[in-house]
N, C-alpha and C positions, 0 to 999 in steps of 0.2 A: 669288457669289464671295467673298465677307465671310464668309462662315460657311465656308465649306473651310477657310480658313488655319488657324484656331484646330484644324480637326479635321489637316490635314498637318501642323504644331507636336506634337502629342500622337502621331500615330502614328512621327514621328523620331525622338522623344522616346524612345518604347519599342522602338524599332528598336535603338538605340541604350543600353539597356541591354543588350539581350541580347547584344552587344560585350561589352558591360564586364562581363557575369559569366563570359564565358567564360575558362575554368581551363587552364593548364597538364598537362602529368603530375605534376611536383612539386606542385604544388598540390590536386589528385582524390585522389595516396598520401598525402599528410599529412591532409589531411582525413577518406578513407573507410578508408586500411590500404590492404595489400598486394593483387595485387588474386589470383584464385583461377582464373582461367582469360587467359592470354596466347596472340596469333596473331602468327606471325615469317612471313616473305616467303622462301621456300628459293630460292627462280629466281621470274624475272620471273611465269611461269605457277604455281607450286607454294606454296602454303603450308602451314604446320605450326600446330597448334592443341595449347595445353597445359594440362590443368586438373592442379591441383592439389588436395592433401589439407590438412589444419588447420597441417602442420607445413613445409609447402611442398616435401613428397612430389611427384612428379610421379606423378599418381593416372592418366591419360588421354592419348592423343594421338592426334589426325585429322592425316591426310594428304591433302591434295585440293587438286585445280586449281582454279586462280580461275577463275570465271564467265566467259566475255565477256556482254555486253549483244542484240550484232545481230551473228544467225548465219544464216546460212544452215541449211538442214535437215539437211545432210550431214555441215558444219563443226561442227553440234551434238555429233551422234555421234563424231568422233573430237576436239572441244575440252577433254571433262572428260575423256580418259583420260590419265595419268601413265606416262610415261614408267619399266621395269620397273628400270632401274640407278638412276633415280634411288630409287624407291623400296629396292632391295635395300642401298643406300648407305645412306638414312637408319633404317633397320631394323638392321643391322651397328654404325649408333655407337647409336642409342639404346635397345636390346635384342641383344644380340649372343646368339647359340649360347650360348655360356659362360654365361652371366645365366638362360640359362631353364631352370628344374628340372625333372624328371620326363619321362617319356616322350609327347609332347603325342598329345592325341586331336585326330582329323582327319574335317572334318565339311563336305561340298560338299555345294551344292543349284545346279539352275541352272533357272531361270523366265523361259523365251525368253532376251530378250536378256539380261536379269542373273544374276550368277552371286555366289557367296557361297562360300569358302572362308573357314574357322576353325581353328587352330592352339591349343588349348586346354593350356596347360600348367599346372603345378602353382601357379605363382608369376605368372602369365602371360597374356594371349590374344591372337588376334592374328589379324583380322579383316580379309582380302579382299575388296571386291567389284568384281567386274569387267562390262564391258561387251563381249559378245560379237557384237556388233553391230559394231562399228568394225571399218574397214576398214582393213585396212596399218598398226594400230597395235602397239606394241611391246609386248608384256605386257597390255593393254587394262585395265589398272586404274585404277579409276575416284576409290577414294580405299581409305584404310587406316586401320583406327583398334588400338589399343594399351591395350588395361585391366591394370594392373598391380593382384593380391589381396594385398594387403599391410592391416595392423591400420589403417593411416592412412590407409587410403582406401574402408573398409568402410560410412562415414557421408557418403561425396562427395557423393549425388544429395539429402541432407536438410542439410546445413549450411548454415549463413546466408550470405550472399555480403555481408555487411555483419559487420567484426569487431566482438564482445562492445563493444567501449571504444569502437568509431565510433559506436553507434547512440545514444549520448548527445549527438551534436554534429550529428544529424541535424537538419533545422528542421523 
């Protein structure tokens, strides 16, 4: 029993930093920069994911239901589809008709249950996948993603997630 204490002392010890180094958000953006990809909460079910380009372009955007953890097998299939108004709503503010150039090419495939609709425009794309499996769901979309071809988002999948002047302050 002599010898544990010394070792319970050391493992509190380091318990107990790992407390004390935990940071802030002020504190992670001062340290590493801005960051290049952010996830907002739309509805309790719904969130939006937004990566960025060098200039804080919005280069990408996913749409997708949050997870649950313990589904049932049925609650599975109709958990991750989205709701089609809430999607055609946040499609409307953050790419509206007006915004997309040229006359888009239109590209379905469907592979049993999944299904793949593409809206390829000039300036643009704009990616469906739905779940045709669910039962009594509204639009069965299962999530939506948004690639914008613009100059400053041409290098998104190879840029550093660590800015130029942070990686000096790395340890």
């Amino acid at each position: 029993m002599v010898y544990m204490r010394p070792f319970a002392i050391v493992i509190f010890g380091l318990a107990s930093l790992g407390f004390a180094a935990a940071q802030d958000s002020r504190e992670v953006l001062k340290k590493y920069g801005e960051p290049d990809v952010e996830r907002y909460r739309l509805t309790s079910d719904v969130t939006v994911t937004l990566a960025y380009g060098k200039d804080r372009t919005t280069c990408e955007v996913l749409v997708q239901r949050r997870p649950s953890s313990i589904l049932r097998e049925e609650a599975k299939r109709n958990s991750i589809v989205i709701p089609s108004a809430v999607v055609d709503k946040l499609l409307g503010e953050l790419v509206p008709e007006s915004a997309r150039r040229g006359a888009p090419k239109i590209m379905y495939e469907q592979m049993g249950c999944g299904g793949n609709r593409i809206a390829d425009y000039d300036n643009v794309r704009i990616a469906w996948l739905t779940n045709e499996c669910a039962t009594g769901s509204d639009g069965k979309i299962t999530y939506v993603s948004v690639e914008w071809k613009v100059a400053q988002c041409t290098q998104w999948e190879t840029r550093s997630t660590v800015p130029p002047d942070a990686s000096s302050r790395l340890p």
